[in-house]
C-alpha positions in Angstrom: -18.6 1.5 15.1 -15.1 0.8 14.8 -14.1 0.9 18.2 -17.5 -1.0 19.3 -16.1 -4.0 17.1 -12.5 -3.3 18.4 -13.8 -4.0 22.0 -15.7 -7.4 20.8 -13.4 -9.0 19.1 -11.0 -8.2 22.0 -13.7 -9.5 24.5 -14.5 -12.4 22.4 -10.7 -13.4 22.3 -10.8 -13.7 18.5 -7.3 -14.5 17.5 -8.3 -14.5 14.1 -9.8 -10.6 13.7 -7.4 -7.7 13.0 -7.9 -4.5 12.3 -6.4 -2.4 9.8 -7.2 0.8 9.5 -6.6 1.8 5.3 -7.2 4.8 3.8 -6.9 6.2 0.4 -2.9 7.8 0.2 -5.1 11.1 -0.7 -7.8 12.3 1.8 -11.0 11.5 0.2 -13.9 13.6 0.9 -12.0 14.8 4.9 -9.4 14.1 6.3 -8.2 10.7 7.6 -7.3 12.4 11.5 -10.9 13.1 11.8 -12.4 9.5 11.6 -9.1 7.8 13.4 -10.5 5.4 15.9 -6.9 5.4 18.1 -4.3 3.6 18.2 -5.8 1.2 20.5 -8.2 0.0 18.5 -5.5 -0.7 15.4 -3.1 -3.6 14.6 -1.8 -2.3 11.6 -1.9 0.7 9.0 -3.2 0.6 5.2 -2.7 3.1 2.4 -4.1 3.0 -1.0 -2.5 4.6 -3.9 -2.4 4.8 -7.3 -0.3 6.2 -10.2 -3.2 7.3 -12.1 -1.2 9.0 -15.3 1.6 10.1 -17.3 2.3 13.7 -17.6 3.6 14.4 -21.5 7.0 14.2 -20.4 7.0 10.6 -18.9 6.8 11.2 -15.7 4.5 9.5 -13.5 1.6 11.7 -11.7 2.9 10.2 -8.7 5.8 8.3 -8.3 5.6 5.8 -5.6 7.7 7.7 -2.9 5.3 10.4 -3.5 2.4 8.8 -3.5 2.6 6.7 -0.1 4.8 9.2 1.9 2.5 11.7 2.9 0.0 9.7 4.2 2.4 6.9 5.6 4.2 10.0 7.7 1.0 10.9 9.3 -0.1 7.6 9.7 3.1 6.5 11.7 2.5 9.5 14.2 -1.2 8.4 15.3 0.4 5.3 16.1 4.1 4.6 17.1 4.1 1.2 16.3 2.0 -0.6 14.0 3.3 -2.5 10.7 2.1 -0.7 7.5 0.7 -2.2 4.5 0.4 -1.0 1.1 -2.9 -2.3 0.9 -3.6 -2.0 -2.6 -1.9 -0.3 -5.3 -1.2 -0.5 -9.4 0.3 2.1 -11.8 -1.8 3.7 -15.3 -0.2 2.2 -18.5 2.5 4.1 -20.0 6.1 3.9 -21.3 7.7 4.3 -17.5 5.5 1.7 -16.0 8.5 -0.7 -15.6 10.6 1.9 -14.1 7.4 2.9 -11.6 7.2 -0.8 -10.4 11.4 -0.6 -9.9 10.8 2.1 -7.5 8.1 0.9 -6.1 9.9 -2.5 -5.5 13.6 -0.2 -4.5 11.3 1.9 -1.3 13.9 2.2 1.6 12.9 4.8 3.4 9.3 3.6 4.7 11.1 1.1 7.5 7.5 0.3 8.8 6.3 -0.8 5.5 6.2 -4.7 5.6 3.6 -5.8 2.7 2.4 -4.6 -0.7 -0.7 -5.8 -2.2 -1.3 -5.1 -5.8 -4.5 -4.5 -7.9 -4.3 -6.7 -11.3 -7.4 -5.7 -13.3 -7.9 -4.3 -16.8 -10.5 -2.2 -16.0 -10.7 2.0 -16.4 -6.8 1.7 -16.4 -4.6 -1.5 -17.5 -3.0 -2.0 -14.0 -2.0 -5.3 -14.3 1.6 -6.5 -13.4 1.6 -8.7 -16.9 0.5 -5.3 -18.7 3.5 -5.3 -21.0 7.1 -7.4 -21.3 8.9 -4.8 -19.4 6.4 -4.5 -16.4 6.2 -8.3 -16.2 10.2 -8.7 -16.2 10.4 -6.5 -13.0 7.7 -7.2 -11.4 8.8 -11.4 -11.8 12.6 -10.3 -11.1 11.3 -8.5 -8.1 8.4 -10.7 -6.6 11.2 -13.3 -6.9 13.7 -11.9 -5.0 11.1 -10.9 -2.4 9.9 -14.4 -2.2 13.6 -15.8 -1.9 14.5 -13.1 1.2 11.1 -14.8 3.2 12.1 -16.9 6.2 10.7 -20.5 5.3 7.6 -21.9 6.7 7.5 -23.3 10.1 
C-alpha cells in the first residue's frame, strides 16, 4: 500500500505529498525492517519516543539519547540520506523532567535529526512542556534559541 501511493503521488506530480516513514523508537508488535517500503518510496524518517518513567533514583527510563538512538541508527542505514524527524515525543512527570528536556534540546550526535515535534497533553501522563516552572523555563529558553538560529522567511 505504501509503495502503491508512493508511485501516485510521484505520477500525479504532487508537490505537496511526502512521505515519512515513523515508527515507534521501540519495535511495536515486529520489527520496523520487515514492513520498510525502501528507500525509494521515503522522503524523510520519523521516530516516536517517550520517557515513560522515573526509576526511584531519578533517573529517567530512557533518557533521550537512549531513547531515539537505536532506532535512528538503523533507520539511517535503510536510507543514506533522508532528514529525520522526531516526530513526536514528551517525557512522564517527575523531579528530572527539566533536565530530560535539556538533553533532549543539547542532542549532537544525531547530525540527520532536523525537527522535533512534541506531544502537549495531560492525559495517562502530564507531558506537557508547561507541566511545571522548571520544564517551562527550558523548554522557553530552548524553543527560543531554536527559533532565533532559523534563517528568516523568504
Amino acid at each position: 500500500a505504501w509503495r502503491r501511493i508512493a508511485t501516485v503521488a510521484r505520477a500525479q506530480r504532487a508537490p505537496n505529498v511526502s512521505l515519512m516513514f515513523c515508527v515507534s523508537s521501540g519495535d511495536e508488535g515486529r520489527p520496523m525492517e520487515e514492513y520498510w517500503p525502501g528507500a525509494e518510496f521515503v522522503q524523510s524518517l520519523g521516530i516516536d519516543g517517550y520517557n515513560m518513567g522515573w526509576r526511584a533514583n531519578g533517573a529517567p527510563m530512557l533518557t533521550p539519547a537512549a531513547m531515539i538512538g537505536p532506532m535512528y541508527e538503523r533507520l539511517c542505514l535503510l536510507h543514506p540520506t533522508a532528514e529525520v524527524t522526531i516526530a513526536e515525543t514528551s517525557s512522564a512527570q517527575g523531579t528530572g523532567k527539566a533536565k530530560w528536556f535539556e538533553d533532549l534540546f543539547s542532542l549532537r550526535r544525531f547530525t540527520r535529526l532536523r525537527r522535533v515535534i512534541f506531544f502537549h497533553e495531560n492525559k495517562e501522563r502530564d507531558w506537557r512542556l508547561n507541566s511545571d516552572p522548571n520544564t517551562l523555563a527550558v523548554c522557553r529558553r530552548r524553543l527560543r534559541q531554536s527559533v532565533g538560529a532559523l534563517p528568516a522567511p523568504a
